[in-house]
C-alpha positions as CSV (number, residue, x, y, z in Angstrom):
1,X,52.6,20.8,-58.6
2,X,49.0,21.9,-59.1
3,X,46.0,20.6,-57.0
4,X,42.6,22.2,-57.0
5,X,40.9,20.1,-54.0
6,X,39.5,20.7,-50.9
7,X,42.1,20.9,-47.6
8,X,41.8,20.5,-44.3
9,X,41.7,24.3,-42.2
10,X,45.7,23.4,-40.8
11,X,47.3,22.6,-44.3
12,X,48.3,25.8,-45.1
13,X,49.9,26.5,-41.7
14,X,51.9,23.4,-42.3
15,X,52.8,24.0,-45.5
16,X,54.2,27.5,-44.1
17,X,56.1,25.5,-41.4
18,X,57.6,23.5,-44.3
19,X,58.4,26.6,-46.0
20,X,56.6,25.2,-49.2
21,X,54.9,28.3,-51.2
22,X,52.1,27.5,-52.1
23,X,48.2,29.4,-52.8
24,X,44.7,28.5,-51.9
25,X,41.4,30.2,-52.4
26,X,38.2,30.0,-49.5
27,X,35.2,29.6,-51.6
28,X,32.0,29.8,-50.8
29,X,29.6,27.1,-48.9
30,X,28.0,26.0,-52.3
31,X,31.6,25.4,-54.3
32,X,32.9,23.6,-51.2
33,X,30.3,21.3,-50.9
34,X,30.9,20.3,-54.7
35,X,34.8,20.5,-53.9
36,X,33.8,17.9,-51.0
37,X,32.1,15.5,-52.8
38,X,35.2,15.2,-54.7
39,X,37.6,14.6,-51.5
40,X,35.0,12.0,-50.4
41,X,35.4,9.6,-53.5
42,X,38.9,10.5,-53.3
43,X,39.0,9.2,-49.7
44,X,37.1,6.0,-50.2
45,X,39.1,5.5,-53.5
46,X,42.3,5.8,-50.7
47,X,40.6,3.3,-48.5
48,X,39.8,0.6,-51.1
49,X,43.7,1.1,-52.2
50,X,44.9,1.1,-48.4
51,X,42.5,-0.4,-46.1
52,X,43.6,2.1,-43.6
53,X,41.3,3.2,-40.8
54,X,43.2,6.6,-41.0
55,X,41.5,7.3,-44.5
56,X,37.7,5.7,-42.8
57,X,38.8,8.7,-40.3
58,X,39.2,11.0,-43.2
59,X,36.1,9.9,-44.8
60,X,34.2,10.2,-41.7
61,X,35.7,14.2,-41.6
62,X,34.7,14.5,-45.3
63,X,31.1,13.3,-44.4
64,X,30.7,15.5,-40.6
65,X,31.4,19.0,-43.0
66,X,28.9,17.6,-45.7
67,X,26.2,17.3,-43.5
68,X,27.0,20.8,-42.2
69,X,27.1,22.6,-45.3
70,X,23.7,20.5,-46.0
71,X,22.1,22.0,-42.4
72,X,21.7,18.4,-41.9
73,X,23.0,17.8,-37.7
74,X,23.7,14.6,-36.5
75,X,21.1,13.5,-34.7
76,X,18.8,13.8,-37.9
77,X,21.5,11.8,-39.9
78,X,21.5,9.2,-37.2
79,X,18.1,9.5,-37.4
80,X,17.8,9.0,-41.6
81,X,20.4,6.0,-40.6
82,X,18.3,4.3,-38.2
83,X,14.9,4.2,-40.8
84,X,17.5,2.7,-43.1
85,X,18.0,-0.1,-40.7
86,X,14.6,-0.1,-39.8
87,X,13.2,-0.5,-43.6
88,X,16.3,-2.5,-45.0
89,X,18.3,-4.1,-42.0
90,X,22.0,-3.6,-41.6
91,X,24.6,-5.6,-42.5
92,X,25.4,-8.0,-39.5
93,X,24.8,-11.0,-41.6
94,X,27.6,-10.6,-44.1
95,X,25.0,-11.5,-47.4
96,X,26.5,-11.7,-50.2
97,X,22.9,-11.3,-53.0
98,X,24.7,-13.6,-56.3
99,X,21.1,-13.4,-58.0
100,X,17.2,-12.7,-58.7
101,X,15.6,-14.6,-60.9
């Protein structure tokens, strides 16, 4: 089977362990971060189908390496999130916006 996606660091290991064959290629910081905005709608796509908290966790890993490759840290993230709230609330209420006239 062919992929061409990004993988966690321990696949290949476990591949190995599963005597699979298999090949993979570390690419730069640049072509990761284009691989990894891939894996991320490919994660949220696999929550929307599953509802699973496993694939939030993986979306949550997909998001930690973007903001690395993006020099981005978390407290300026957290930071960005909380002007967000600030400007446009959160989402406590559960509105639902049907229409603007």
């Amino acid at each position: 089977m062919i992929y061409d996606k990004a993988i966690r660091d321990e696949i290949p290991e476990i591949l190995t362990k599963e005597g699979k064959k298999f090949k993979v290629e570390k690419v730069s910081d640049e072509i990761f971060l284009q691989y990894l905005n891939k894996k991320l709608l490919e994660e949220v796509n696999k929550y929307l189908e599953s509802n699973s908290i496993e694939e939030l966790a993986d979306i949550s890993e997909v998001i930690t390496y973007i903001l690395k490759l993006r020099n981005v840290n978390i407290n300026q993230f957290e930071s960005i999130a909380l002007t967000k709230i600030m400007k446009k609330g959160t989402f406590e209420e559960n509105l639902i916006l049907k229409e603007i006239e």
